[in-house]
PQR file of N, CA, C, O and H, with PARSE charges and radii, in Angstrom:
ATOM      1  N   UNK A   1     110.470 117.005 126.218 -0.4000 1.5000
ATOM      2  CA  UNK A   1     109.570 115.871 126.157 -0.0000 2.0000
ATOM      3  C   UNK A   1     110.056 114.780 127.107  0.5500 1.7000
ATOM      4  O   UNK A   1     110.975 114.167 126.564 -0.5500 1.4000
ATOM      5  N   UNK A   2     109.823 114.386 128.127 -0.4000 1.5000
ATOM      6  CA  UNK A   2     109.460 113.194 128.979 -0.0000 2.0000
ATOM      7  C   UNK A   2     109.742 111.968 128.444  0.5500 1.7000
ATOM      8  O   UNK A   2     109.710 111.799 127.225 -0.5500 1.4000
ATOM      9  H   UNK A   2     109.076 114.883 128.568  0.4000 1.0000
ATOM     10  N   UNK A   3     109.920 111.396 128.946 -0.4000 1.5000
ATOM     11  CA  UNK A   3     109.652 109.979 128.285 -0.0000 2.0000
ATOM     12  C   UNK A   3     108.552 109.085 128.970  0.5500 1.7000
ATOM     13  O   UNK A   3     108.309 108.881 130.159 -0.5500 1.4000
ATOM     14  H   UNK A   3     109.946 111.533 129.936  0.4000 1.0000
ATOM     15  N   UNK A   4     107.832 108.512 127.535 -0.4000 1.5000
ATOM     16  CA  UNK A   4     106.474 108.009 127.951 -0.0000 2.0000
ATOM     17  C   UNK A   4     106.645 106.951 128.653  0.5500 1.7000
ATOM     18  O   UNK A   4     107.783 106.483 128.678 -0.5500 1.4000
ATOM     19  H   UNK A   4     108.030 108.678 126.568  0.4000 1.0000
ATOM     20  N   UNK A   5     105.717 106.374 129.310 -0.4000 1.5000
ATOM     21  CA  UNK A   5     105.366 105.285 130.330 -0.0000 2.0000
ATOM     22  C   UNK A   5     105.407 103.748 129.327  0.5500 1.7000
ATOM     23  O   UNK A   5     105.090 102.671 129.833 -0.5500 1.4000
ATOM     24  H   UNK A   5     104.792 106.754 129.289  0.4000 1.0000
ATOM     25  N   UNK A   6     105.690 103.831 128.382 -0.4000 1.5000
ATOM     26  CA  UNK A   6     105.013 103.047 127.496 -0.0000 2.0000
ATOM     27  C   UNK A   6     106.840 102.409 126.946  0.5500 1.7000
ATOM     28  O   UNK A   6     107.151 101.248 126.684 -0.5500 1.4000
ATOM     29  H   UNK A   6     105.947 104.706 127.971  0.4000 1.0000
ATOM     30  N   UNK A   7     107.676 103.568 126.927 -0.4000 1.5000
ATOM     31  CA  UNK A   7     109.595 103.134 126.774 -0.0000 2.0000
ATOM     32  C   UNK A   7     109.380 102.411 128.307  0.5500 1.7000
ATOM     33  O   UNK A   7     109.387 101.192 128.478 -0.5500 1.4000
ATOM     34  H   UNK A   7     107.423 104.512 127.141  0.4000 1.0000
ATOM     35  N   UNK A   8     109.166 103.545 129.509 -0.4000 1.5000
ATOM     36  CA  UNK A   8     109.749 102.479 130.815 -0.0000 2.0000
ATOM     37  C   UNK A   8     109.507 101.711 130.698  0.5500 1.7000
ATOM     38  O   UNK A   8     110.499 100.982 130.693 -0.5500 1.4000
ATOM     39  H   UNK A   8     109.161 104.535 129.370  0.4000 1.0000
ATOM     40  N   UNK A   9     108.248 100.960 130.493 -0.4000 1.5000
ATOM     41  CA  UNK A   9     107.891  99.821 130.840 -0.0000 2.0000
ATOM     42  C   UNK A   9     108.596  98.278 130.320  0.5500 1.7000
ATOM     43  O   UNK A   9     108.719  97.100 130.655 -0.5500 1.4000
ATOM     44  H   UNK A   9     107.443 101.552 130.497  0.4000 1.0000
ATOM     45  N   UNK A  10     108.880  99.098 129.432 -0.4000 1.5000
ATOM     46  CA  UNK A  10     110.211  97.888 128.130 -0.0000 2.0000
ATOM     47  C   UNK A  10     111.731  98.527 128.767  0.5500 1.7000
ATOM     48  O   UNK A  10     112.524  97.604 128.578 -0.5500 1.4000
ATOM     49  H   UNK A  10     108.780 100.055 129.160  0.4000 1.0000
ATOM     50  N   UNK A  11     112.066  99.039 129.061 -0.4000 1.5000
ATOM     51  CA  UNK A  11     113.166  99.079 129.431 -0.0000 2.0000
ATOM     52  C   UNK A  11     113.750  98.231 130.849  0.5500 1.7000
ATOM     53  O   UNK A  11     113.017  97.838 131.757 -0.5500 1.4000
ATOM     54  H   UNK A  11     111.423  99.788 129.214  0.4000 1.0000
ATOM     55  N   UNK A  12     115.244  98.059 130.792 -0.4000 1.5000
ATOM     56  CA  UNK A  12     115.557  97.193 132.050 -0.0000 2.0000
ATOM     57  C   UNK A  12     117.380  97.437 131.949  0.5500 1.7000
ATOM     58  O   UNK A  12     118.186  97.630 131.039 -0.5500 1.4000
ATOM     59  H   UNK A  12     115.840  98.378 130.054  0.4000 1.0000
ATOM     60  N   UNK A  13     117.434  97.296 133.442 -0.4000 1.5000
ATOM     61  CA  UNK A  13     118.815  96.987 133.064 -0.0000 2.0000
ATOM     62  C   UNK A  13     119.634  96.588 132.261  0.5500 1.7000
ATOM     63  O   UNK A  13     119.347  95.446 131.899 -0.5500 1.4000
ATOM     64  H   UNK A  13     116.779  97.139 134.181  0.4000 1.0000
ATOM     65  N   UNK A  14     120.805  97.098 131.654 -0.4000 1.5000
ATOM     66  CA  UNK A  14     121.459  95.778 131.227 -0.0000 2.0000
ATOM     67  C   UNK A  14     122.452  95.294 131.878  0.5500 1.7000
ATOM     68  O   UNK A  14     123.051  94.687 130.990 -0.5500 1.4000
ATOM     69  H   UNK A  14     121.038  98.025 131.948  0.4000 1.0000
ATOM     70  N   UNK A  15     122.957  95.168 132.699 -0.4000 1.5000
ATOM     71  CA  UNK A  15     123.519  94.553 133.641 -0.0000 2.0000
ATOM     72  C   UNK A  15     122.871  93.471 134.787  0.5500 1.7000
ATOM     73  O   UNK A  15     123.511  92.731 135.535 -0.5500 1.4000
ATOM     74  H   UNK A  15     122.471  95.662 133.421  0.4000 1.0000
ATOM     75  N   UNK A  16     121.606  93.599 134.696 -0.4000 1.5000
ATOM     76  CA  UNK A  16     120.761  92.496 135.975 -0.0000 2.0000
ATOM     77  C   UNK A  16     119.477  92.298 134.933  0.5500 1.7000
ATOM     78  O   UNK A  16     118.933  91.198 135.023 -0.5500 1.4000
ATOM     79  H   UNK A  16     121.086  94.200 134.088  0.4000 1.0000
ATOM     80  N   UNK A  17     119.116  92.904 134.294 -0.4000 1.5000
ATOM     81  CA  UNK A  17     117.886  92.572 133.601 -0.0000 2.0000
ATOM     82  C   UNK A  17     116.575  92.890 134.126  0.5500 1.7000
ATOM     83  O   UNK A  17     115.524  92.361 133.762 -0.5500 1.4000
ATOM     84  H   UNK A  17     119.558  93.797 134.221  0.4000 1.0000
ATOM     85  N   UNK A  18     116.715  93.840 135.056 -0.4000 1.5000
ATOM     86  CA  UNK A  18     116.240  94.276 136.126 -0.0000 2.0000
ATOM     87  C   UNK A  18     114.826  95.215 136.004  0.5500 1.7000
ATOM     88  O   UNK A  18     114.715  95.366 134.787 -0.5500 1.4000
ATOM     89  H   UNK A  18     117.569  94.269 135.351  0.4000 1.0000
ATOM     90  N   UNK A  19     114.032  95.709 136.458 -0.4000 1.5000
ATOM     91  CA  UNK A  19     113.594  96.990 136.257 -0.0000 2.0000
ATOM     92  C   UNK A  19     114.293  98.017 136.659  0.5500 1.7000
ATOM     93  O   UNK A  19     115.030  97.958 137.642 -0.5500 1.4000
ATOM     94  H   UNK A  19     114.123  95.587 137.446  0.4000 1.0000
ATOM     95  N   UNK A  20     114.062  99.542 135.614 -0.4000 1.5000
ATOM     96  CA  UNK A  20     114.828 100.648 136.276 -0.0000 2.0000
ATOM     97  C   UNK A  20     113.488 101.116 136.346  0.5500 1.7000
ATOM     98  O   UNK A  20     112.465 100.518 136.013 -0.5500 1.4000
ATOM     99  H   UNK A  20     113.462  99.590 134.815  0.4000 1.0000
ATOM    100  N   UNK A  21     113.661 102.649 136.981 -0.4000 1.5000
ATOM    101  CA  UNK A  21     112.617 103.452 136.996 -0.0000 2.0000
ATOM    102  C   UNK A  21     113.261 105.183 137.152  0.5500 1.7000
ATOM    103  O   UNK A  21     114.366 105.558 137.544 -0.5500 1.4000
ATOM    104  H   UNK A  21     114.492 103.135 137.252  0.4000 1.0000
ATOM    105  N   UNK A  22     112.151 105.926 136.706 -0.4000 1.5000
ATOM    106  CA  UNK A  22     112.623 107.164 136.600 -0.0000 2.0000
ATOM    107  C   UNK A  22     112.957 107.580 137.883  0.5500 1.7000
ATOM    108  O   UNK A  22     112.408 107.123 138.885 -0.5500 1.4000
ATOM    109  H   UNK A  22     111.253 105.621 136.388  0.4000 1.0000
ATOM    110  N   UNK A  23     114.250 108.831 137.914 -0.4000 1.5000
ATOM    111  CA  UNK A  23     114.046 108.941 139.340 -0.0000 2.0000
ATOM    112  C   UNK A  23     113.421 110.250 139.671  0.5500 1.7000
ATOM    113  O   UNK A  23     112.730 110.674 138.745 -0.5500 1.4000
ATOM    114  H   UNK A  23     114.696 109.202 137.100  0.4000 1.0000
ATOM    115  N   UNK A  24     113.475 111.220 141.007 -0.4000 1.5000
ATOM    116  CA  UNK A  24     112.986 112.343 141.287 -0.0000 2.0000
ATOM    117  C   UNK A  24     112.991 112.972 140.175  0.5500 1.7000
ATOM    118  O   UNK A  24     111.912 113.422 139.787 -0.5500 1.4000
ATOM    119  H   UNK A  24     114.036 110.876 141.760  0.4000 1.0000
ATOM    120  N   UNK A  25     114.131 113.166 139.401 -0.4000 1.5000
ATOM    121  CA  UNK A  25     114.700 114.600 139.214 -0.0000 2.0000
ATOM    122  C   UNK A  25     114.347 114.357 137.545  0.5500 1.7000
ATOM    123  O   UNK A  25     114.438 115.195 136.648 -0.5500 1.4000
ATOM    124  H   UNK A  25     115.007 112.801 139.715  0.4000 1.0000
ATOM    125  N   UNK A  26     114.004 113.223 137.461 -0.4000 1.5000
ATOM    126  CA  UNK A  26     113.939 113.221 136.089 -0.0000 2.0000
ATOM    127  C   UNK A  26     114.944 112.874 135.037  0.5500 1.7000
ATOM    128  O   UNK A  26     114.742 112.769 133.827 -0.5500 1.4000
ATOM    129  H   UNK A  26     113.929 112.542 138.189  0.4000 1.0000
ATOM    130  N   UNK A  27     116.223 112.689 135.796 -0.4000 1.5000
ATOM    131  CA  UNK A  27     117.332 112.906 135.045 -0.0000 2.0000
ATOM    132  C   UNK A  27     118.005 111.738 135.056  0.5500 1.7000
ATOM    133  O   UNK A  27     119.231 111.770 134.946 -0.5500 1.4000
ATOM    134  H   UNK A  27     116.387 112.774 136.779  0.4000 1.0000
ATOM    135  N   UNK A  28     117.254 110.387 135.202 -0.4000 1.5000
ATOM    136  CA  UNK A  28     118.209 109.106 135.138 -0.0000 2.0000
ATOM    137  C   UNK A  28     116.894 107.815 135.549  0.5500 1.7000
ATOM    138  O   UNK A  28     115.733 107.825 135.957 -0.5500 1.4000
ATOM    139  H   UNK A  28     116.259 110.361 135.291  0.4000 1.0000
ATOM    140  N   UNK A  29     117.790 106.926 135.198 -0.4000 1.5000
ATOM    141  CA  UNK A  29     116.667 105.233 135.594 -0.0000 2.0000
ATOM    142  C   UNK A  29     117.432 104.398 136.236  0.5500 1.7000
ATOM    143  O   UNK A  29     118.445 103.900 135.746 -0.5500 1.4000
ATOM    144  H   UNK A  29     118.734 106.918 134.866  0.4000 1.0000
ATOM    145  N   UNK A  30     116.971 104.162 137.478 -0.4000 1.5000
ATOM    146  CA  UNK A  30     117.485 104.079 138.725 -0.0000 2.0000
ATOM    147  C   UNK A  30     117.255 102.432 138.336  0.5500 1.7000
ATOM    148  O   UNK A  30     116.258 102.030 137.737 -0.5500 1.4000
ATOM    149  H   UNK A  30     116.148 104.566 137.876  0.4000 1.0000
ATOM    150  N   UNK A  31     118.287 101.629 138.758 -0.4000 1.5000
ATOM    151  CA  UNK A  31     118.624  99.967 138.898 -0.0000 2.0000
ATOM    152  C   UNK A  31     118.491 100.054 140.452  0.5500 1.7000
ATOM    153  O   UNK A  31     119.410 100.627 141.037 -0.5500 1.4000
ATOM    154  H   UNK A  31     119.097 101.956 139.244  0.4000 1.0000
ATOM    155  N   UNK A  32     117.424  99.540 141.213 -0.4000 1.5000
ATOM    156  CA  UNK A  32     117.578  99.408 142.830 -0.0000 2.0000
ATOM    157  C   UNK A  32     118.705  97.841 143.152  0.5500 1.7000
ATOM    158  O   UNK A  32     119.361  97.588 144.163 -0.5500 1.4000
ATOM    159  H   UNK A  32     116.678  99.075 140.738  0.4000 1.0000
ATOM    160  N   UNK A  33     118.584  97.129 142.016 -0.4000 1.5000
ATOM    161  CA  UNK A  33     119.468  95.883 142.152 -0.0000 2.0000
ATOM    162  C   UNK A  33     120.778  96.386 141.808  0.5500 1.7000
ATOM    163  O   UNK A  33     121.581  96.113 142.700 -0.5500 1.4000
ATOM    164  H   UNK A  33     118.052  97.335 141.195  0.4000 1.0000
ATOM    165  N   UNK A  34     121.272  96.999 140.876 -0.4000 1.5000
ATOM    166  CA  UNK A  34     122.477  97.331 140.715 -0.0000 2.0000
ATOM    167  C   UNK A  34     123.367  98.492 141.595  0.5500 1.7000
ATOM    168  O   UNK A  34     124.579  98.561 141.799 -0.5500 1.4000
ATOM    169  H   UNK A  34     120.619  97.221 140.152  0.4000 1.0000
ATOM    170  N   UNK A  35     121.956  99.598 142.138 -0.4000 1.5000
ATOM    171  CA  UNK A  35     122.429 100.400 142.763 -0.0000 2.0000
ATOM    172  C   UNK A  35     123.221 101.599 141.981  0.5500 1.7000
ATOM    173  O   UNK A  35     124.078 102.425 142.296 -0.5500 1.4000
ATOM    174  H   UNK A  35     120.971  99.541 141.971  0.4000 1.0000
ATOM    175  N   UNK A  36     122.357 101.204 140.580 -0.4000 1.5000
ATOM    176  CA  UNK A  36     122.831 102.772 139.040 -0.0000 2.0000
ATOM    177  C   UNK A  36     122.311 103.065 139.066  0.5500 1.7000
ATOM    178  O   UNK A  36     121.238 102.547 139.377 -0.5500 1.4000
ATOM    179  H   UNK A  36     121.661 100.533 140.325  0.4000 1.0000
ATOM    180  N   UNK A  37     122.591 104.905 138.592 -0.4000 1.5000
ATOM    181  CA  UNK A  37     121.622 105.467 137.745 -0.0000 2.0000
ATOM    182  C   UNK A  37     122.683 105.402 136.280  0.5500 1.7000
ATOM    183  O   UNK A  37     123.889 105.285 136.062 -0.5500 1.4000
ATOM    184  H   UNK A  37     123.463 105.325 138.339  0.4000 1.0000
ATOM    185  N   UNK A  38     121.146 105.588 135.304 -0.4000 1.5000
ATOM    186  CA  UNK A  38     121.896 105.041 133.607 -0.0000 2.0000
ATOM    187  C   UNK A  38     121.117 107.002 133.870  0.5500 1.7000
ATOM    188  O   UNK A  38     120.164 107.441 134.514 -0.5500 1.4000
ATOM    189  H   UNK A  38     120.166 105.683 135.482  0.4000 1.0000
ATOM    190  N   UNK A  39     122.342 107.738 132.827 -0.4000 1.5000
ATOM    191  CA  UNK A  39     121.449 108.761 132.673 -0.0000 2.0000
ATOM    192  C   UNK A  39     120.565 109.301 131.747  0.5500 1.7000
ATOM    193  O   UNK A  39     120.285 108.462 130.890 -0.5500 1.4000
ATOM    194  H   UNK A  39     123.116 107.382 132.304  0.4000 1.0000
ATOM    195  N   UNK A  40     119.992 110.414 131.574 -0.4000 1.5000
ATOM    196  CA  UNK A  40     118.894 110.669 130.498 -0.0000 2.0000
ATOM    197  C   UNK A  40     119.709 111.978 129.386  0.5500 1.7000
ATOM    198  O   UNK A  40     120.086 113.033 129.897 -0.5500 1.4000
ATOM    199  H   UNK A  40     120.219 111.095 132.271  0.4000 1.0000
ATOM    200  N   UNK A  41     119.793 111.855 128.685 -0.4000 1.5000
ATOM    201  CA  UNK A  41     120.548 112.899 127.637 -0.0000 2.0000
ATOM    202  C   UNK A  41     120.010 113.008 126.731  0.5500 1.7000
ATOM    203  O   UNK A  41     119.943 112.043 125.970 -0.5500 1.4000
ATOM    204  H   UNK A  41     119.487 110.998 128.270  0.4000 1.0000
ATOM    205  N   UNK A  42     119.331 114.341 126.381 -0.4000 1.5000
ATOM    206  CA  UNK A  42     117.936 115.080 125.561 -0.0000 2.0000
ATOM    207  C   UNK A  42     116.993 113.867 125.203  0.5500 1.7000
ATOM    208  O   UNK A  42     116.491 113.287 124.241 -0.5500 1.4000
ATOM    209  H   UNK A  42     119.386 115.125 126.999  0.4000 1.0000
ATOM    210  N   UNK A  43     117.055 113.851 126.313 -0.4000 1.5000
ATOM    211  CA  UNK A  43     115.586 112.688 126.468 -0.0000 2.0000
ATOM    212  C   UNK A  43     115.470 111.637 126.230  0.5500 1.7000
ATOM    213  O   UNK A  43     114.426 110.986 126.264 -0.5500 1.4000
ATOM    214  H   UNK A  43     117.463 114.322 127.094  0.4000 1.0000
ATOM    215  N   UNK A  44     116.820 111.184 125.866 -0.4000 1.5000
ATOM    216  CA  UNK A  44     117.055 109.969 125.452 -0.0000 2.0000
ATOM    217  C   UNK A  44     118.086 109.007 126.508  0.5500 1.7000
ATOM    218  O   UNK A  44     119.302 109.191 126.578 -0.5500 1.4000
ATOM    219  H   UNK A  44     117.669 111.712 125.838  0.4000 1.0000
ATOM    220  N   UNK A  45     117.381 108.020 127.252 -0.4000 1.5000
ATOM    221  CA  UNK A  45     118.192 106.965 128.114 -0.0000 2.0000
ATOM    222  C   UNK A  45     119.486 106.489 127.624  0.5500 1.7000
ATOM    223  O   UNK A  45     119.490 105.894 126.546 -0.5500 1.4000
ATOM    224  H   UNK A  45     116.394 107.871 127.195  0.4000 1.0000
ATOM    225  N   UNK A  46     120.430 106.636 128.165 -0.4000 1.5000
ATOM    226  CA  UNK A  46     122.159 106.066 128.084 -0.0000 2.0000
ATOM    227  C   UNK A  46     122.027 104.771 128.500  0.5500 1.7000
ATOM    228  O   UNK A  46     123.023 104.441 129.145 -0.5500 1.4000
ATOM    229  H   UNK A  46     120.427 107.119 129.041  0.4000 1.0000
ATOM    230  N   UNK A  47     121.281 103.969 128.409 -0.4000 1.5000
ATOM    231  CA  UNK A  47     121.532 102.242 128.539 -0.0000 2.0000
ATOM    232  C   UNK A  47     122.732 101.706 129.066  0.5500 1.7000
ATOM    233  O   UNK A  47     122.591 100.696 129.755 -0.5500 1.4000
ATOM    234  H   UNK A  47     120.473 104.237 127.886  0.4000 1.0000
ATOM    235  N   UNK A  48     124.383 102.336 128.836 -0.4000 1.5000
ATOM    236  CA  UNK A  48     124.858 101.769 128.861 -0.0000 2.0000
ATOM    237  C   UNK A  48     126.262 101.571 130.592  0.5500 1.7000
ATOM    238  O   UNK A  48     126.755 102.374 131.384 -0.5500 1.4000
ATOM    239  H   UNK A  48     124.498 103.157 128.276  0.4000 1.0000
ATOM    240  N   UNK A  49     126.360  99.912 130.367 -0.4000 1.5000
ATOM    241  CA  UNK A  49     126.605  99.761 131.876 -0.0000 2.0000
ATOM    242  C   UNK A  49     127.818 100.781 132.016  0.5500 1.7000
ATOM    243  O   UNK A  49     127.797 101.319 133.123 -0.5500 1.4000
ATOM    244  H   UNK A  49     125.960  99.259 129.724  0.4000 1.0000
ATOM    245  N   UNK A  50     129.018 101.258 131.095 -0.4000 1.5000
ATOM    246  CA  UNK A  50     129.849 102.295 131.233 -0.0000 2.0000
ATOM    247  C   UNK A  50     129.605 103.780 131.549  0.5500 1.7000
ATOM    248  O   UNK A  50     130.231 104.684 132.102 -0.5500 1.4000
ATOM    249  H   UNK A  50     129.036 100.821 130.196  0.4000 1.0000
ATOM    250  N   UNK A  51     128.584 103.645 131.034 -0.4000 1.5000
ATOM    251  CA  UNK A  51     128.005 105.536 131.796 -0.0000 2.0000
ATOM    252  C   UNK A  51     127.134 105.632 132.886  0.5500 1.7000
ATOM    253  O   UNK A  51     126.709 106.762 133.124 -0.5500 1.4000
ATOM    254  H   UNK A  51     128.075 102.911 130.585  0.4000 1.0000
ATOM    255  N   UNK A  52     126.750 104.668 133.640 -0.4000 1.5000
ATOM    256  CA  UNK A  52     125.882 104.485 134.836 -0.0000 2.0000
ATOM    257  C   UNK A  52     126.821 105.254 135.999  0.5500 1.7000
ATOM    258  O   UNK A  52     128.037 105.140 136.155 -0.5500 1.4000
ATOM    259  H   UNK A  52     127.095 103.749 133.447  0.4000 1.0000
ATOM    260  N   UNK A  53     126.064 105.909 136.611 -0.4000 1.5000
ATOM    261  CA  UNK A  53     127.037 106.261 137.974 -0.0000 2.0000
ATOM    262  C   UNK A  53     125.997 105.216 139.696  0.5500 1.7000
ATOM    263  O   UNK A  53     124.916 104.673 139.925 -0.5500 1.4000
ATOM    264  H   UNK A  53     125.077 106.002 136.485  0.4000 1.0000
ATOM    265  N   UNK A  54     127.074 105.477 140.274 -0.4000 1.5000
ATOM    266  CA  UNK A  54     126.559 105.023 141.688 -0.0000 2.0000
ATOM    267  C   UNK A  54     125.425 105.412 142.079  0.5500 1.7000
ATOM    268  O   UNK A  54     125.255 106.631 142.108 -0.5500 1.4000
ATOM    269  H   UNK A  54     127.951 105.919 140.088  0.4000 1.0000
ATOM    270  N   UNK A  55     124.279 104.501 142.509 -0.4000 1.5000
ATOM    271  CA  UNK A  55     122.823 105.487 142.933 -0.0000 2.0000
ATOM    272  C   UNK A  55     123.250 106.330 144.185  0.5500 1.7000
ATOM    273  O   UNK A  55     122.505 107.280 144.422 -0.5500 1.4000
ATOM    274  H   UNK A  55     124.417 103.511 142.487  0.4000 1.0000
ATOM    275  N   UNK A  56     124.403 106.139 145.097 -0.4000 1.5000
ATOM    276  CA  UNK A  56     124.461 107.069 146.474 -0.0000 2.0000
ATOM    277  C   UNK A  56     126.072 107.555 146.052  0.5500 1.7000
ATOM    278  O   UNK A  56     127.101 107.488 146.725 -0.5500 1.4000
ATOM    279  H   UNK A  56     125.009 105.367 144.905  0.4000 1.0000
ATOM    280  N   UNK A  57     125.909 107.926 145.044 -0.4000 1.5000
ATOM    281  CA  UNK A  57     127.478 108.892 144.620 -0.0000 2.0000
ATOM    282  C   UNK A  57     128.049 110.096 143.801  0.5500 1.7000
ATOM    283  O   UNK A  57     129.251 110.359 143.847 -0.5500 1.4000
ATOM    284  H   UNK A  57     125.073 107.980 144.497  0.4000 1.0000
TER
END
């Protein structure tokens, strides 16, 4: 199951307060200000700023 359009839209960084957004692969919500991905684990977003990896790493 996906996650609906209706979580992104309420969701945001927590580190900038930012918008994230899904990325290609499906597998994370990309911070273009922070330059994270937070990842997705059984479908459920990892929010948190300790498990984010580098968006180019």
């Amino acid at each position: 199951m996906a996650l609906s359009q209706e979580l992104l839209d309420i969701l945001a960084c927590p580190k900038c307060k930012g918008e994230v957004k899904l990325n290609q692969a499906g597998d994370g919500l990309v911070c273009n200000a922070c330059q994270l991905v937070y990842p997705i684990k059984d479908d459920i977003p990892v929010m948190l700023i300790d498990e984010a990896r580098p968006l180019n790493g």
